[in-house]
C-alpha positions as CSV (number, residue, x, y, z in Angstrom):
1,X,0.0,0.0,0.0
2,X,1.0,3.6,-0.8
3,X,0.8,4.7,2.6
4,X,3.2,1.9,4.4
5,X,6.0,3.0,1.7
6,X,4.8,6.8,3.2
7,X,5.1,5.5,6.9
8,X,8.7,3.8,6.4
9,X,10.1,7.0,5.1
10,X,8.5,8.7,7.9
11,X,9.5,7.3,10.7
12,X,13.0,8.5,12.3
13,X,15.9,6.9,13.7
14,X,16.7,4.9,16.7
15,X,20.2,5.2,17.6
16,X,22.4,8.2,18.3
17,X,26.1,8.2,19.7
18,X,25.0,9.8,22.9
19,X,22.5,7.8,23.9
20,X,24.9,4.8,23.3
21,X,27.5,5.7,24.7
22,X,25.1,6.9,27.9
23,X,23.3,3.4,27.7
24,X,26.0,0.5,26.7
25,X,29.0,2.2,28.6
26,X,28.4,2.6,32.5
27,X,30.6,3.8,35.2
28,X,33.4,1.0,35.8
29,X,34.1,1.3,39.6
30,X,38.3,1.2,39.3
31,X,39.3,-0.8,42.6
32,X,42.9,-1.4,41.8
33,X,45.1,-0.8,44.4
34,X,43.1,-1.9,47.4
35,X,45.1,-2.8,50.4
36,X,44.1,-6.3,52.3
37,X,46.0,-5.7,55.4
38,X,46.6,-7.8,58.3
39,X,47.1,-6.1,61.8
40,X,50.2,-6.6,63.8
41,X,48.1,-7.7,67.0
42,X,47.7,-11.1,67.8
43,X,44.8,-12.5,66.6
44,X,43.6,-16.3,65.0
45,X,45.8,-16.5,62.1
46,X,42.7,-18.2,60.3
47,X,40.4,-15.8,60.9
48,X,43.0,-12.8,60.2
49,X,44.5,-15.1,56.6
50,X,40.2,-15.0,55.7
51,X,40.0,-11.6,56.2
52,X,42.5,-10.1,54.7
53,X,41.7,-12.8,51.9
54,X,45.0,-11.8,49.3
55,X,45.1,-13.2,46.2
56,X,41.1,-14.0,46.9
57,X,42.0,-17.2,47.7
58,X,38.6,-17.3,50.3
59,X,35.3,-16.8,48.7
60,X,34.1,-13.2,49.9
61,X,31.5,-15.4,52.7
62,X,34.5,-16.4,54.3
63,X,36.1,-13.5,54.2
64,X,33.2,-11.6,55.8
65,X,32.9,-14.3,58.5
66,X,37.0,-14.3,59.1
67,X,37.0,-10.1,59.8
68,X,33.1,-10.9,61.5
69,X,34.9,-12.9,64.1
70,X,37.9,-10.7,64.6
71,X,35.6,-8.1,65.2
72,X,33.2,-9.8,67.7
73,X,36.4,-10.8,69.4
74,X,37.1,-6.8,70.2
75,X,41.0,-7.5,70.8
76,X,43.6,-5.8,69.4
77,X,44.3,-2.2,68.9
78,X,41.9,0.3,66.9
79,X,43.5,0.4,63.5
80,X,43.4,-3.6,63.6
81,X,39.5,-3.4,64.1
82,X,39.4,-0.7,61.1
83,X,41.0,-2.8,59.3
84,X,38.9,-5.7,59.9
85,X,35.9,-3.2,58.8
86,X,37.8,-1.8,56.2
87,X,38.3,-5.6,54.7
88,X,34.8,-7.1,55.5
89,X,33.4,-3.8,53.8
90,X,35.5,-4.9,50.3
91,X,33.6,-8.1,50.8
92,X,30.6,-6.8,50.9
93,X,30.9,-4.3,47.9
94,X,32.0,-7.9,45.7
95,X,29.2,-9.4,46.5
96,X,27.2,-6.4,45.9
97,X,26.1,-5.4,49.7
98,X,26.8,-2.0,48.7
99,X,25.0,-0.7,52.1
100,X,26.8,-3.1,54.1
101,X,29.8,-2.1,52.3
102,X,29.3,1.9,53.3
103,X,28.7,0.7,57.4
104,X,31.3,-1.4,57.3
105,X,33.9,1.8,55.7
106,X,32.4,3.8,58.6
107,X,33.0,1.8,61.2
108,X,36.8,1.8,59.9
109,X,36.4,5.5,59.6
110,X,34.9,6.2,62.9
111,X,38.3,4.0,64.5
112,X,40.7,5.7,62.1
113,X,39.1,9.3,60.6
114,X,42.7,9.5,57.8
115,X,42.1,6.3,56.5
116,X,42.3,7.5,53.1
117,X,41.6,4.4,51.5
118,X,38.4,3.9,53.4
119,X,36.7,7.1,52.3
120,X,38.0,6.3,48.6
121,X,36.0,3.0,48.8
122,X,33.7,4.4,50.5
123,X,33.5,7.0,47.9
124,X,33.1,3.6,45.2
125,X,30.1,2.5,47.3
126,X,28.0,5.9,46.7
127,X,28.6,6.5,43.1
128,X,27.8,2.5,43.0
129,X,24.4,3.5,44.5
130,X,24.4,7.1,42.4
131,X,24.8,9.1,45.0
132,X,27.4,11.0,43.1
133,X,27.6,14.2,45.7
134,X,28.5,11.9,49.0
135,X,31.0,9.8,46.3
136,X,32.9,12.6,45.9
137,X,32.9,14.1,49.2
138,X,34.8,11.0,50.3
139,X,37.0,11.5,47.5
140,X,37.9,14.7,48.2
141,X,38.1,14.0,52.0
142,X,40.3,10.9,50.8
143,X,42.8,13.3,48.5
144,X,42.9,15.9,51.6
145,X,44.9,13.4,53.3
146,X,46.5,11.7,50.5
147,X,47.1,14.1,47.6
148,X,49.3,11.2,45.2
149,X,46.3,8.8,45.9
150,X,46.0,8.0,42.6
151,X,43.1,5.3,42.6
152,X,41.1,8.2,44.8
153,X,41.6,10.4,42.1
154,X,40.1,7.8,38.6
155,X,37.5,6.5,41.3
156,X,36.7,10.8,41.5
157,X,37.2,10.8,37.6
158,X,35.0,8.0,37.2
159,X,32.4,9.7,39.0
160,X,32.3,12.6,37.7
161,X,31.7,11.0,34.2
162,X,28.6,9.6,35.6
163,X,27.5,13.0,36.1
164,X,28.5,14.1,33.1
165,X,31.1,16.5,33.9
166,X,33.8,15.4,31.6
167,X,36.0,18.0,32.0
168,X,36.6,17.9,35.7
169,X,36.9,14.3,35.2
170,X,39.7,14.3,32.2
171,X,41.5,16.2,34.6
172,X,41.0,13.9,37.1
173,X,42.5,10.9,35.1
174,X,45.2,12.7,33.5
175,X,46.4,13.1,37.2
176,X,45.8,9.8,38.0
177,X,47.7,8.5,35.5
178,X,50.7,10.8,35.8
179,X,50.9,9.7,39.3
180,X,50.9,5.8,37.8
181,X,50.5,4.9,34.4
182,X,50.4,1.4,34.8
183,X,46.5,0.7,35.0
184,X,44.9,-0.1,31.8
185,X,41.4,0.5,33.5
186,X,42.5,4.0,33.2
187,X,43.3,4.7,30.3
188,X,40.1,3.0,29.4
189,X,37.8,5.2,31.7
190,X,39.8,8.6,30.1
191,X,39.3,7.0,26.5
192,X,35.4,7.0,27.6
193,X,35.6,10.3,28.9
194,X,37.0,12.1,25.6
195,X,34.8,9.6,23.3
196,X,31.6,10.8,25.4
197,X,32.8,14.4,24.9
198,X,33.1,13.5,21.1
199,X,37.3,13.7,21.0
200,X,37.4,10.7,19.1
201,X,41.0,11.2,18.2
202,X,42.2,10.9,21.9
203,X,39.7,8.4,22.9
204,X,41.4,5.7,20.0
205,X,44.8,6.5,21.7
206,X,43.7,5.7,25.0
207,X,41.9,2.7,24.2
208,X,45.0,2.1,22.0
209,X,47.3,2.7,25.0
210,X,45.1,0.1,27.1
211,X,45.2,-2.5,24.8
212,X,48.9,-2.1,24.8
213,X,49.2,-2.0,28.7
214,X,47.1,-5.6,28.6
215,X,46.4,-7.2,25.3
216,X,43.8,-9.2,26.7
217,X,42.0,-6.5,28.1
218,X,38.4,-6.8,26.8
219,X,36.6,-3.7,28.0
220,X,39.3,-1.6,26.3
221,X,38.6,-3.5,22.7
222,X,34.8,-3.0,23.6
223,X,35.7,1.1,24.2
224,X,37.2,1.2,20.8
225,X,35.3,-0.3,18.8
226,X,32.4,1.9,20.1
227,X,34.6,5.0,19.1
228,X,35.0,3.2,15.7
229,X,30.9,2.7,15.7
230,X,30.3,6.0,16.0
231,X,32.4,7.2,13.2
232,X,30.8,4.9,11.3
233,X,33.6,2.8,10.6
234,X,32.2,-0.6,10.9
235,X,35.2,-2.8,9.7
236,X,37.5,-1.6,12.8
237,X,34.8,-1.9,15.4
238,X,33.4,-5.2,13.8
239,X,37.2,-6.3,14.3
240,X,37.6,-5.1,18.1
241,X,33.8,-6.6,19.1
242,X,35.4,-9.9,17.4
243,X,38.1,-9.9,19.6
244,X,36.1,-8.8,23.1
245,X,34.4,-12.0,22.3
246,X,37.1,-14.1,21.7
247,X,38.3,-12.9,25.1
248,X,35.4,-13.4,26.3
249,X,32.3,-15.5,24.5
250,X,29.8,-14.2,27.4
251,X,30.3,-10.5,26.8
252,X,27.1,-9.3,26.8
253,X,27.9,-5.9,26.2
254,X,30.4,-7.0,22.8
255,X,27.5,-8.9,21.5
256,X,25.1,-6.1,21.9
257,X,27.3,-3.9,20.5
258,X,28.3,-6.3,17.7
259,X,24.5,-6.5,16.5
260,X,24.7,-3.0,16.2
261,X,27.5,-3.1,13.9
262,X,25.2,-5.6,11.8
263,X,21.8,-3.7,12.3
264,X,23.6,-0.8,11.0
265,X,25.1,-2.9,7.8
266,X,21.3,-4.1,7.7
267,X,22.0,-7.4,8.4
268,X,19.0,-7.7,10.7
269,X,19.6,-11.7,11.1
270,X,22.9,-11.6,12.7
271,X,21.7,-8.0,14.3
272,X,18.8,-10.7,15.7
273,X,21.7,-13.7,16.8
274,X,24.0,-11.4,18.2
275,X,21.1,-9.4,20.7
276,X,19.8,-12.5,21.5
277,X,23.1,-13.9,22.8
278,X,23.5,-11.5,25.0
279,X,19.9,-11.6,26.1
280,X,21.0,-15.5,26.8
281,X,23.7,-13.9,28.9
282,X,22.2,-11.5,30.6
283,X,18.4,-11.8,30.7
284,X,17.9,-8.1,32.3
285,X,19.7,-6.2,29.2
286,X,16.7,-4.2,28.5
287,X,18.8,-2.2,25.8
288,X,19.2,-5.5,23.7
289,X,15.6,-6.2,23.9
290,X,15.3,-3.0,22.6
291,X,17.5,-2.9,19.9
292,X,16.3,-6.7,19.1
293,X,12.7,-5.2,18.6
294,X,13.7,-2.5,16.0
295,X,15.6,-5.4,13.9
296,X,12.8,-7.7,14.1
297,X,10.7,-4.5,12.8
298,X,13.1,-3.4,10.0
299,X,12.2,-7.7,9.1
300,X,9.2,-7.3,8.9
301,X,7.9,-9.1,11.8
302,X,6.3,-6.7,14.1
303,X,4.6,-8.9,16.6
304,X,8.1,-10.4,18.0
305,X,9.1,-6.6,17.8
306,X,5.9,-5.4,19.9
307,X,6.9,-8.3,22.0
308,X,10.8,-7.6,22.7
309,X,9.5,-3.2,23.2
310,X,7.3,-5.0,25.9
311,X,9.8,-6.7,27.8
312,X,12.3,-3.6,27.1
313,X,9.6,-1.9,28.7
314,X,9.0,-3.5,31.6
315,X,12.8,-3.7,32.2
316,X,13.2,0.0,32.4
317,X,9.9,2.0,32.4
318,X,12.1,5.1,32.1
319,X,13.5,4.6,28.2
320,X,12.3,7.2,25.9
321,X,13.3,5.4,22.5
322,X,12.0,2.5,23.2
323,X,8.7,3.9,23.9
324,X,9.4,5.8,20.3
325,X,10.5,2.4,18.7
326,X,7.4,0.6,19.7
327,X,5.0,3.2,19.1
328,X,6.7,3.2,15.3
329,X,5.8,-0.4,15.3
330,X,2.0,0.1,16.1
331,X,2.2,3.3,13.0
332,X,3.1,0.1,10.9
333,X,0.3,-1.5,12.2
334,X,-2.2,1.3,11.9
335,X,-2.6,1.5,15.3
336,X,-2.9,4.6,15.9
337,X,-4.2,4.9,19.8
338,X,-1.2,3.1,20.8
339,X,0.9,4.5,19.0
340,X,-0.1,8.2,19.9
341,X,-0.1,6.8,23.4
342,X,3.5,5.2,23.0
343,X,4.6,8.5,21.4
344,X,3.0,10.7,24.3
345,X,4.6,8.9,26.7
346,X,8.5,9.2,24.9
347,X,7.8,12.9,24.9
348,X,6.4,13.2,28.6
349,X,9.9,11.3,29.8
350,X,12.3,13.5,27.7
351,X,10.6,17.0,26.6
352,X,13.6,17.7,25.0
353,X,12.7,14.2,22.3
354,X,12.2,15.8,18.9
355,X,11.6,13.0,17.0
356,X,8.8,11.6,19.9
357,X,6.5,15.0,19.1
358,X,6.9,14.7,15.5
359,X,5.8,10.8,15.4
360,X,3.1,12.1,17.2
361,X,2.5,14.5,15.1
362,X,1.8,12.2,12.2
363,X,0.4,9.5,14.1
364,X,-2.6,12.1,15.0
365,X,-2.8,13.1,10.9
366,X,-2.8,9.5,10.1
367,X,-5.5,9.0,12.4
368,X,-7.8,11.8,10.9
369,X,-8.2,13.2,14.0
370,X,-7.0,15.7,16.7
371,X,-5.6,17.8,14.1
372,X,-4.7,21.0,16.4
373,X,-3.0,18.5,19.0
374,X,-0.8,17.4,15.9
375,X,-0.2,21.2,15.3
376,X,1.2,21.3,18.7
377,X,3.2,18.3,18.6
378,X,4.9,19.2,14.7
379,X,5.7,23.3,16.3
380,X,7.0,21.9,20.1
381,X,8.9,19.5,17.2
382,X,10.2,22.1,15.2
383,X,11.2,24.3,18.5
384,X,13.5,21.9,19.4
385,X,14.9,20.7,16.0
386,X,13.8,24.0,13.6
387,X,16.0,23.0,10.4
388,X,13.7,19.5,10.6
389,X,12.8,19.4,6.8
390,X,10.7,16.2,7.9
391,X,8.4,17.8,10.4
392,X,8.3,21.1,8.6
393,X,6.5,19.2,5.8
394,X,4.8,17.2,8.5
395,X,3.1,20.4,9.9
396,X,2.3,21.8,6.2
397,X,0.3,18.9,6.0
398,X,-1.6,19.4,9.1
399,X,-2.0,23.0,7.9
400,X,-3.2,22.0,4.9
401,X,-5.7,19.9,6.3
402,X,-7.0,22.7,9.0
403,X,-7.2,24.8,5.3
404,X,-4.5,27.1,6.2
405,X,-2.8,27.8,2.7
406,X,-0.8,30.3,3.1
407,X,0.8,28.7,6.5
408,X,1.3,25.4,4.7
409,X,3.0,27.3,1.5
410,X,5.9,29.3,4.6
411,X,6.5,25.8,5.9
412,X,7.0,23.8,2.7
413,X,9.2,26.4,1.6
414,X,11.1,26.1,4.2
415,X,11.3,22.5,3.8
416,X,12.4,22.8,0.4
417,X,14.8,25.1,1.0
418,X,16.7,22.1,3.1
419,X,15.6,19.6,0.2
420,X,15.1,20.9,-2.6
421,X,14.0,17.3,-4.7
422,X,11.7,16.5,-2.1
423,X,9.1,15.1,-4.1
424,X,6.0,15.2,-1.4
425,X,7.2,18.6,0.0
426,X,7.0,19.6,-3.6
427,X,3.4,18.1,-4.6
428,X,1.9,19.3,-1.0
429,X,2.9,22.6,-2.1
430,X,1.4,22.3,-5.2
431,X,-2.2,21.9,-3.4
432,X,-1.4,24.5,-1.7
433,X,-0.5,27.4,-3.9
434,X,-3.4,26.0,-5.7
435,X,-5.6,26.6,-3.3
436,X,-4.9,30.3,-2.6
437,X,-5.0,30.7,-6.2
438,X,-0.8,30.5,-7.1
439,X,-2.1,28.1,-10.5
440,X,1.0,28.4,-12.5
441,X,3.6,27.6,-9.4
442,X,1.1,24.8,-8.6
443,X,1.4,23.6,-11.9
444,X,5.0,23.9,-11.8
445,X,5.5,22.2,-8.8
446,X,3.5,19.5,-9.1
447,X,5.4,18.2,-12.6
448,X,8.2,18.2,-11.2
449,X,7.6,16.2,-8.2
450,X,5.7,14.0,-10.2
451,X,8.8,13.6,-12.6
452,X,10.8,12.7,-9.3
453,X,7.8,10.6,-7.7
454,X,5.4,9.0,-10.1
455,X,3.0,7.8,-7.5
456,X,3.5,10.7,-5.3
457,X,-0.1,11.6,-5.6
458,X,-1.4,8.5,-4.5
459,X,0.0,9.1,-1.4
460,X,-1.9,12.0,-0.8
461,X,-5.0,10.7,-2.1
462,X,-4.3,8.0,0.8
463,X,-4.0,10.6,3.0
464,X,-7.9,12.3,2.1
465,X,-5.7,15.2,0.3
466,X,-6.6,16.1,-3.3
């Protein structure tokens, strides 16, 4: 039908660099150089070896039950006992106790207020839970009394990345690293930093400089072939996933980011294998669902893609795209409630979502119906994203059907004027300079968009516009 070719030309993309380096790239807690220590106080060498667990030779229940019993105990002097809280609260953090993990640091703290390395893990612990402000705090109260603490400062550098304040943290790591530039984790987290700030040529080196430091490093293959992603240059990052995998066959994160290298080639069926590996691996990875959803949909199968947006969804509530991505599905459909709803709801969790006001936009005109709520959508739209040529000649249509002429002719002009050979810009013009009367530009414009777009008037016949 004449108006599914409309709708596939329509519909706007999914992906952006920001939002995947925000989604598929999170904060990586750098916990190199964390001191185990044993006391010199006597104590039950069994309990003491658990506690300080080196080498991780204890699993971290042991650990916590070795430092557990020194501390019931009470003997010994007050650094030993901070040290026993210091210890049990690294056990914790492995297992993921991140609460546990921030009494236990306290405790320590509380016997021993300059024990730097206890408000740097400390420090770990909040940024682990997002509590960014208290994270740095600690780091800062850490860096008071140890200024060459250098995994204070990339635990600092990694946190402010997670708030977004790449500049404070570049610094951050380019002091860490002077201080020891032995750690490829971070050289890694600094290649992140430029590559989220778009320095694309520093990010390579430093994901180049990793790679040297540890060959079989696979975040730091991961990180590049990201950078490579975004410029587009699918060989090299196909190349780097390859080997993230080969390092590591249960990367969830390299096949994710490997189907993206194929959904972007359109090779939707390996885009499909490689999401749903890393679904295999990791049954929570609600971006994968997501991203498995649109390739099902560019397929042509948009019941499994309703079905993967669904569990996306119910994953994380919060993701604006995927809302956008599914409501796409239910245009394809015809579905127009939903997808206005799905569309709505995009646009009510990021205002700042062009694309989501547009697509509502032309879900309402496909739908016949609220027209001056598609007005609104197309101009909130064209607020944030003016040089749009798409919703420009989106809203001509909707002023074309609310029999506003001379508003429809401003905005396909402007439309034009970033796409010239725009064949429906060009016929939708047509009616409209016809209809206040402009016959010989109608004329005009209408053979030439017909001579770029034979069927071009079918689509607005579809669309009740003659």
């Amino acid at each position: 039908m004449a108006d599914r070719t409309f709708l596939k030309q329509r519909t706007f993309p999914v992906f952006s660099a920001l939002a995947r380096w925000l989604l598929a790239t999170p904060v990586l807690i750098c916990f190199s150089g964390l001191l185990l220590v044993a006391p010199t106080a006597a104590q039950p060498a069994r309990d003491w070896a658990r506690c300080a667990n080196e080498g991780h030779a204890f699993a971290p229940e042991k650990a916590i039950a070795g430092c557990s019993a020194i501390i019931k105990a009470r003997r010994g002097a007050r650094g030993d006992l901070a040290v026993a809280f210091y210890n049990r609260g690294n056990a914790h953090y492995g297992i993921g106790a991140v609460d546990q993990a921030i009494a236990d640091y306290s405790a320590a703290l509380r016997l021993s207020p300059d024990y730097a390395s206890a408000l740097s893990n400390r420090g770990n612990a909040y940024s682990r839970k997002g509590e960014y402000d208290k994270a740095i705090a600690d780091y800062d109260a850490a860096l008071r009394i140890e200024p060459t603490h250098a995994t204070a400062l990339s635990n600092r550098a990694d946190t402010y990345r997670a708030k977004g304040d790449l500049d404070r943290a570049i610094a951050d790591y380019d002091a860490a690293i002077a201080l020891d530039s032995r750690h490829a984790r971070m050289f890694l987290n600094r290649g992140n930093a430029y590559g989220a700030r778009g320095d694309t040529r520093r990010a390579i080196a430093d994901f180049d400089h990793a790679v040297r430091l540890d060959p079989k490093f696979a975040d730091a293959y991961l990180g590049r072939g990201l950078t490579h992603y975004d410029e587009r240059e699918y060989a090299r990052a196909m190349a780097d996933f390859n080997q993230a995998i080969r390092l590591n066959h249960r990367n969830a994160r390299a096949l994710y980011s490997r189907g993206l290298v194929h959904y972007a080639e359109h090779d939707y069926d390996r885009a499909i294998a490689d999401y749903s590996e890393a679904i295999h691996v990791d049954h929570n990875y609600a971006h994968a669902f997501g991203n498995r959803a649109r390739a099902f949909r560019a397929r042509g199968n948009p019941q499994r893609a309703i079905a993967d947006f669904n569990e996306a969804l119910r994953l994380d509530a919060t993701n604006a795209n995927d809302f956008n991505g599914r409501g796409l599905v239910y245009l394809d459909l015809k579905d127009y409630p939903h997808a206005i709803a799905d569309f709505t709801q995009a646009a009510k969790l990021d205002p700042n979502y062009a694309f989501a006001f547009s697509n509502g936009c032309w879900a309402r005109v496909l739908a016949g119906a609220e027209l001056h709520d598609a007005l609104a959508d197309c101009s909130e739209a064209l607020r944030l994203r003016p040089s749009d040529a798409m919703t420009l000649e989106r809203r001509a249509l909707v002023y074309l059907k609310l029999g506003d002429a001379d508003k429809a002719v401003a905005d396909y002009d402007a439309a034009l004027r970033l796409a010239p050979k725009d064949a429906r810009a060009l016929y939708g013009r047509a009616l409209a300079k016809a209809r206040i009367g402009d016959g010989s530009g109608a004329d005009a414009d209408r053979r030439t968009a017909l001579s770029l777009r034979p069927d071009v008037a079918a689509e607005f016949a579809d669309l009740g516009i003659n």
